[in-house]
N, C-alpha and C positions, 0 to 999 in steps of 0.2 A: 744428503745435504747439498741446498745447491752455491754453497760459498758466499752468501748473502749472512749478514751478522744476524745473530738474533735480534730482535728490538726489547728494548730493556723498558719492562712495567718504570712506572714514575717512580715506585716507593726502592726503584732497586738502585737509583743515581743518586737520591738522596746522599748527602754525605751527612756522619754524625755532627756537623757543626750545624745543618740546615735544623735537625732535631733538637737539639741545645736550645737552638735561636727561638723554637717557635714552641716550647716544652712550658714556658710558665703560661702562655697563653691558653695554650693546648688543657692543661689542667683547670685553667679556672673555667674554662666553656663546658667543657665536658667532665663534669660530675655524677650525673643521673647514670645506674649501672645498664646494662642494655637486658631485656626480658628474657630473651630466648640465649644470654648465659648463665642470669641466676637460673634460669626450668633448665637449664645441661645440669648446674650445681646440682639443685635441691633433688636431681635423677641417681647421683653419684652416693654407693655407701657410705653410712656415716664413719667409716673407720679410713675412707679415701687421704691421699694425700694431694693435693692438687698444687700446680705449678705455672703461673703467671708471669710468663715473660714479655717486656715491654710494657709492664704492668702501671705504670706513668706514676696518675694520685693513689691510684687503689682503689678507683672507684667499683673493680667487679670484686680484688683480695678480700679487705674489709669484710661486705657480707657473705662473703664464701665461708669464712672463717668460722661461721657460727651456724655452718651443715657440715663442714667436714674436719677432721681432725685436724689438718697441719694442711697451712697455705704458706708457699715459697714465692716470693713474688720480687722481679727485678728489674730494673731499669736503666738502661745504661746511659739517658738525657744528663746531663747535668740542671738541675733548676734553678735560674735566680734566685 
C-alpha cells in the first residue's frame, strides 16, 4: 500500500439522505424491469427463494414473484 487513500466509487459518498432525496424520482423514471435480470430470474428453480435489496418500486421483485416461490425485497430510501 503506498499511503495514498483509496478513491471512493460515487455510489459509496452518497449519504442515505442524497437516496431519500432523489428515491420518488428515482422510481417514477425507472419502471421497466431490466432483461438480463428477469433471464437471471426465469434461469432460477422454481422452488428458489430470491432476495432484492435496494429493491426501490419493485420493478424486478414484482415479476420475479411469479418464477419463484418467495421474493424478499427491501429498501432503505424513505419515499415521498
Amino acid at each position: 500500500m503506498t499511503g495514498r487513500a483509496k478513491r471512493k466509487e460515487s455510489w459509496e459518498v452518497e449519504s442515505p439522505e442524497t437516496w431519500d432525496r432523489i428515491s420518488k424520482s428515482f422510481a417514477h423514471t425507472r419502471q421497466k424491469p431490466w432483461t438480463q435480470v428477469l433471464d437471471f430470474v426465469k434461469s432460477l428453480p422454481a422452488d428458489s427463494v430470491l432476495l432484492d435489496l435496494g429493491s426501490g418500486n419493485g420493478r424486478h421483485a414484482i415479476p420475479a414473484a411469479s418464477h419463484v416461490k418467495k421474493v424478499v425485497a427491501a429498501d432503505g430510501a424513505i419515499q415521498g
